[in-house]
C-alpha positions in Angstrom: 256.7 146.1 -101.9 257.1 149.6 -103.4 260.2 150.0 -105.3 260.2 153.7 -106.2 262.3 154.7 -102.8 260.0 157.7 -101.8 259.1 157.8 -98.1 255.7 159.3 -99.2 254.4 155.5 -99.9 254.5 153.5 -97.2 256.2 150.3 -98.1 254.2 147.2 -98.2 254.3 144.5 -95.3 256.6 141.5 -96.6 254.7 137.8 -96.9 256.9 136.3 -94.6 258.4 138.0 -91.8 260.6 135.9 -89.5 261.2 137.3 -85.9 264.6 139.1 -85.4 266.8 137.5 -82.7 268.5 139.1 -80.0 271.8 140.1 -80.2 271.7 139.8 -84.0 273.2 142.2 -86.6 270.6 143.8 -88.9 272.6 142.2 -92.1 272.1 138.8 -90.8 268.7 139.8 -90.6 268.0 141.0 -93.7 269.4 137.5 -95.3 266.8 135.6 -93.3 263.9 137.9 -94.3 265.4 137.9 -97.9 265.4 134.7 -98.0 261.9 133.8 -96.7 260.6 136.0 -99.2 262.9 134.4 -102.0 264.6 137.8 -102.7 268.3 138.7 -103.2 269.7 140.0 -99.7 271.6 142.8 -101.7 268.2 143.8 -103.4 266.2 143.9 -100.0 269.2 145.8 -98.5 269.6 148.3 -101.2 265.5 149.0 -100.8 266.4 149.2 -97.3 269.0 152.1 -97.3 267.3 154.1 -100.0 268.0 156.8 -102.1 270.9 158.5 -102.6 273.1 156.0 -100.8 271.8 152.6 -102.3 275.2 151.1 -100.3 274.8 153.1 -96.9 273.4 152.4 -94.0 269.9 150.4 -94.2 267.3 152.5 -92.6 265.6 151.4 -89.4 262.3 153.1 -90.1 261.8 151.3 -93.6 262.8 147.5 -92.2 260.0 148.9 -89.3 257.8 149.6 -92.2 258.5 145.7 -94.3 257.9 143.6 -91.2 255.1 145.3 -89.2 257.4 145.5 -86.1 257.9 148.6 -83.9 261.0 150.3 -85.0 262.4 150.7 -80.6 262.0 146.5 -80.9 264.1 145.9 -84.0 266.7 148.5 -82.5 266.8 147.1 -79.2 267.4 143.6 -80.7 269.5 144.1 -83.8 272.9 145.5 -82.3 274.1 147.8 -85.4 270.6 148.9 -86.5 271.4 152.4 -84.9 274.5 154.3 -86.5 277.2 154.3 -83.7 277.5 157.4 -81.1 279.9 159.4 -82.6 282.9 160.2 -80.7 285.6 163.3 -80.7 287.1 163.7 -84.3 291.0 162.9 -83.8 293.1 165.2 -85.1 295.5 163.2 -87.5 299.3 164.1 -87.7 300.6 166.2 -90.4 304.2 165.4 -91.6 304.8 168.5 -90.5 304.0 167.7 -87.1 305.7 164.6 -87.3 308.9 166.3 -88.5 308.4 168.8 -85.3 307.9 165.6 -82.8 310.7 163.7 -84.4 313.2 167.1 -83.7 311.9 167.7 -80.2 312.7 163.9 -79.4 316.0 164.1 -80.7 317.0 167.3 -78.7 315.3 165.6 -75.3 317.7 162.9 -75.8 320.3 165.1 -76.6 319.5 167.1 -73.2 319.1 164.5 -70.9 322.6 163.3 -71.9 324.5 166.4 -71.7 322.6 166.7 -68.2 323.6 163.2 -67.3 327.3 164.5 -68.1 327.5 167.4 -66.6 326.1 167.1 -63.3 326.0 163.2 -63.2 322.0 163.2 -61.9 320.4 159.9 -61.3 317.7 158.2 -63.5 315.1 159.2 -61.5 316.6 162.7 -61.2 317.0 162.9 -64.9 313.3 161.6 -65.4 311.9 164.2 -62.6 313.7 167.4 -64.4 312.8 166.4 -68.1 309.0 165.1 -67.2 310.1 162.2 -68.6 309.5 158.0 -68.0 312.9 156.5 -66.7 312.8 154.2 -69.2 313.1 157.0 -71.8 315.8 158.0 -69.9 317.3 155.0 -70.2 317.0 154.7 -73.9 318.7 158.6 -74.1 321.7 157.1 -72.3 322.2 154.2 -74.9 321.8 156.0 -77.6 321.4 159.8 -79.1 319.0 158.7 -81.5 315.6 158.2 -80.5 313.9 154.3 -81.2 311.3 154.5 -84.0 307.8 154.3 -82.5 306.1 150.4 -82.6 303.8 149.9 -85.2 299.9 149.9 -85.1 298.7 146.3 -84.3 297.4 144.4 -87.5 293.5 145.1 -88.2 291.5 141.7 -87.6 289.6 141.2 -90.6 287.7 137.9 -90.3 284.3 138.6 -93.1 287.5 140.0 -95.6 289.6 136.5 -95.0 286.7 134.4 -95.4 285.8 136.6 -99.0 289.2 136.9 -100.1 289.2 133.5 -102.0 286.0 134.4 -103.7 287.1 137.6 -104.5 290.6 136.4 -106.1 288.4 134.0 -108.0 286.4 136.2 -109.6 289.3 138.5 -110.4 291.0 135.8 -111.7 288.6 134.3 -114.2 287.7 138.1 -115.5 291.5 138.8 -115.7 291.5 135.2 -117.9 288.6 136.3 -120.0 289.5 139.6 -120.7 286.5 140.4 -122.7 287.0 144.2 -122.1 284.1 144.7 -119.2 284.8 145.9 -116.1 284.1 144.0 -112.8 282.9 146.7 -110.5 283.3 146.2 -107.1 279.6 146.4 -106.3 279.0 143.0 -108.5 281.6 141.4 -106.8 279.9 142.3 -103.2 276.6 141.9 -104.3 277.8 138.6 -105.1 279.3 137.6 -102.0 276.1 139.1 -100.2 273.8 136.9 -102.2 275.3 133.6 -103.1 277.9 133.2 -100.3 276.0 135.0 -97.1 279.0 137.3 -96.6 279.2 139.8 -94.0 281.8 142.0 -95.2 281.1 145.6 -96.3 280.9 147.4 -99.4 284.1 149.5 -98.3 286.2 146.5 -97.4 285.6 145.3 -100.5 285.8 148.3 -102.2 289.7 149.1 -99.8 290.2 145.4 -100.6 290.2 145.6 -105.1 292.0 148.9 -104.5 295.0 147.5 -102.9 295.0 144.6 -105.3 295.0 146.8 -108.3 297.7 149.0 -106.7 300.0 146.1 -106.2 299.7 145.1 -109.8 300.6 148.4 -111.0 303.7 147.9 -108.6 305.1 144.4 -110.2 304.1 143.4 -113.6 304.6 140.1 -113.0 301.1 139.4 -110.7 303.4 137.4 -108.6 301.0 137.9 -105.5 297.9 137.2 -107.7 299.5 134.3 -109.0 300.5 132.8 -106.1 296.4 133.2 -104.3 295.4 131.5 -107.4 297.3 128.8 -107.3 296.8 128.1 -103.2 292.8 127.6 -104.2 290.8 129.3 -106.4 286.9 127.2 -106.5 286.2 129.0 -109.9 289.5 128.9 -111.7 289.8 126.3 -114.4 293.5 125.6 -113.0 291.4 124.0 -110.5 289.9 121.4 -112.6 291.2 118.5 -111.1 290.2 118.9 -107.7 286.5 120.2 -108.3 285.5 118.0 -111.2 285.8 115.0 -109.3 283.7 116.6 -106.9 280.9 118.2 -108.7 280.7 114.4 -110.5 279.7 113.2 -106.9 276.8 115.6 -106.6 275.5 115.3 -110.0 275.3 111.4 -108.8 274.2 112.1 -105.7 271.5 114.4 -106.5 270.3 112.3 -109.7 269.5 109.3 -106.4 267.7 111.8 -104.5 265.1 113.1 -107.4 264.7 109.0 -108.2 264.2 108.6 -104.4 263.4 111.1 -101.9 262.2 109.0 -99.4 265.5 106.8 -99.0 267.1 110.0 -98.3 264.6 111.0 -95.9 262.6 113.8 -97.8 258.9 114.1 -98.7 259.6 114.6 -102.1 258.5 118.3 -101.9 259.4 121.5 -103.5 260.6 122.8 -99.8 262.3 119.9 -98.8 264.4 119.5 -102.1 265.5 123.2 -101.9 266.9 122.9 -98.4 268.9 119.4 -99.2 270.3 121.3 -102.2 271.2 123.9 -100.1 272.8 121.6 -97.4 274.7 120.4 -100.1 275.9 123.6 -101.1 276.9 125.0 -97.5 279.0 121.1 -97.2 280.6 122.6 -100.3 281.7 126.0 -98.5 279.0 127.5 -101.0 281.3 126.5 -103.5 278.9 123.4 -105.1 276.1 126.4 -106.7 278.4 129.1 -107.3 277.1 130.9 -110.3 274.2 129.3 -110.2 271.6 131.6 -109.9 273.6 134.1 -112.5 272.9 130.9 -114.8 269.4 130.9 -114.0 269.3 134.3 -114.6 270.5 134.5 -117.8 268.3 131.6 -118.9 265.3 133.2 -117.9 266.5 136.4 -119.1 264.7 138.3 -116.4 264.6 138.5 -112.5 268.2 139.4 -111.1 266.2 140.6 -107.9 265.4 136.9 -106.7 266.9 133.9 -105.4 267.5 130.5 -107.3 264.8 128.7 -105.5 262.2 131.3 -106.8 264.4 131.6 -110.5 263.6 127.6 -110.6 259.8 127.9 -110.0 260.0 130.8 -112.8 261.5 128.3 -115.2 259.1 125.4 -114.3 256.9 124.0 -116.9 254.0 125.9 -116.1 255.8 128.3 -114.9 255.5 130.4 -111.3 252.2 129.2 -109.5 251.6 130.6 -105.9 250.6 128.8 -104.0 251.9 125.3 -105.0 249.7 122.8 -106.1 250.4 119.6 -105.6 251.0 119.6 -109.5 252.9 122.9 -109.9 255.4 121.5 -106.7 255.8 118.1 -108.7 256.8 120.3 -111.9 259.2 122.7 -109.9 260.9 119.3 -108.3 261.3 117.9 -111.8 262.6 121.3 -113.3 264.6 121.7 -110.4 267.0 118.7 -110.7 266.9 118.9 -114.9 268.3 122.7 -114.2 270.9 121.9 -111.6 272.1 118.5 -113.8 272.4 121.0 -116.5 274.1 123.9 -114.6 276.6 121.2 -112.9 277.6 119.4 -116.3 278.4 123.0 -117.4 280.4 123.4 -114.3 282.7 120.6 -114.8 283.2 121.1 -118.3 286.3 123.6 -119.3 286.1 127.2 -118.7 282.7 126.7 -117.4 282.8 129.0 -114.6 284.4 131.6 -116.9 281.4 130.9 -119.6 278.5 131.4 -116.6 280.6 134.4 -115.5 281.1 135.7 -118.7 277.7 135.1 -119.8 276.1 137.0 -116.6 278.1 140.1 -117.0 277.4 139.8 -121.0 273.7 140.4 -120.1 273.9 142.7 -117.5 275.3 145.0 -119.8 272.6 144.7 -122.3 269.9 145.8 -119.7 269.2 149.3 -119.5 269.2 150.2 -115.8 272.7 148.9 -114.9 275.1 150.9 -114.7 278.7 149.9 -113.6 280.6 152.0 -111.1 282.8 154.0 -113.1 285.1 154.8 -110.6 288.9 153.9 -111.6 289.6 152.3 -108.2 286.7 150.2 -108.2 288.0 148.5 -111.9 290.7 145.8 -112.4 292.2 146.0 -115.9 
């Protein structure tokens, strides 16, 4: 796959191309093709919106391009592929305006009773003459000053509430580390993209750290901060005692399964070791191989554009061998349960989410093409 984001080349077809389903939203479908190729979905999408906006919008004509598929087909069955028709721009109220409207409201009410008074009309008299509803006629006769208009209805935010522990977590073990980096808000949804299938977008996220950082401006204290990490927090050390337990069961469990696949009901192969692991993980509400593949990375010291499964093969004995051989799949088994026996004793032991974290962001700033957002309202101090 070309990576140099010039429309000039036409980008290579992708080994695996799964079938899009109907009805389905083009980020859902770039996990599944991420994934079958053993790429990170936030790499794959970023290649898929292209230069300048590496965030935006991905681009229908470049997914056309990756999976050999007519670019009307994907837009008739991914729902959001096409940017939304746009509609008439709403003119938004200036307080100015607001001012004026408040006034005029006060001297309606202010007419309708003197009318009232005067020539004793009727509701539906007084409603007729002023162009009014009679039940705002009714309010000016109980009272000269007009009702304050009803709040807008709460957003529904369902990808943000399912991210919002994650998020907390992570801002809660870099506030604990304090080792002077900032954690930009593309890591954070990069990382709830790759390792947690989140749906949420970059500008929730983004609207999301921003109101965080403006409410501990607000009170020094971090009493809202402190009271999200107490009510659950899968990364925090405070914690402890409720995941240690826990990760002890899959290190067990998963030391049985490598001795004996076939008692569990696996093969004993590469594939079907991967997806028990990740069965694992998703009974864990992706909380049993957080940070794994940032561990991985780090060990390897190279490939932050793939996904653990492919970061294990990488770290195999022999190392990456495509295809596998019966050999090479043995290896990657073997390698595979070492690594996640190692990564999981890490885990439990103290601060180990903040050392993996720590660790991660440590190398990230040693490479030479990243570069964190250096926007103030994407950084928590």
């Amino acid at each position: 796959m070309s990576t140099d984001g010039s429309d000039g080349d036409r980008p290579r077809l992708l080994p695996a191309r799964p079938r899009p389903k109907a009805g389905e939203t083009t980020d859902s479908y770039i996990r599944r093709l991420s994934r079958a190729n053993h790429l990170k979905p936030s790499y794959l999408r970023g290649y898929l919106a292209g230069p300048p906006n590496w965030l935006g919008r991905p681009r229908a004509e470049r997914l056309a391009a990756l999976t050999g598929r007519q670019q009307t087909a994907l837009e008739k069955a991914l729902v959001d592929l096409l940017p939304p028709a746009r509609t008439k721009t709403v003119k938004r109220t200036t307080p100015q305006e607001t001012t004026a409207r408040r006034t005029d409201r006060s001297a309606l009410f202010s007419a309708i009773r003197q009318d009232a008074r005067a020539e004793g009309l009727s509701l539906r008299a007084l409603a007729e003459r002023h162009h009014v509803h009679r039940r705002t006629v009714r309010h000016a006769l109980d009272s000269p000053t007009p009702p304050p208009r009803k709040p807008p209805p709460a957003r529904e935010r369902p990808a943000l509430d399912r991210a919002r522990p994650v998020i907390d977590a992570m801002l809660d073990n870099h506030a604990e580390a304090n080792d002077g980096q900032p954690l930009t808000t593309r890591f954070i949804w990069e990382h709830l993209l790759d390792e947690h299938d989140s749906e949420v977008s970059y500008a929730t996220v983004r609207d999301y750290i921003a109101q965080l950082r403006q409410q501990t401006l607000e009170d020094d204290a971090f009493p809202v901060r402190e009271r999200r990490r107490r009510s659950g927090n899968i990364l925090s050390t405070s914690a402890g005692t409720t995941q240690g337990p826990v990760i002890q069961h899959y290190r067990e469990l998963l030391a049985a399964v490598g001795q004996r696949p076939s008692a569990h009901g696996l093969d004993g192969t590469y594939a079907s070791m991967t997806a028990f692991v990740l069965g694992c993980d998703a009974g864990n509400s992706n909380g049993m191989l957080a940070g794994f593949r940032e561990w991985l990375v780090v060990r390897l010291d190279h490939g932050n554009n793939l996904a653990w499964p492919s970061l294990v093969r990488h770290l195999a004995p022999n190392g990456f061998v495509h295809p596998l051989t019966p050999a090479a799949d043995t290896a990657a088994v073997g390698a595979l349960f070492q690594l996640l026996d190692e990564f999981l004793e890490l885990r439990e032991g103290r601060d180990g989410p903040l050392k993996i974290y720590g660790a991660y962001q440590a190398w990230l700033n040693a490479q030479n093409w990243y570069h964190p957002d250096p926007s103030p309202t994407d950084q928590i101090n």
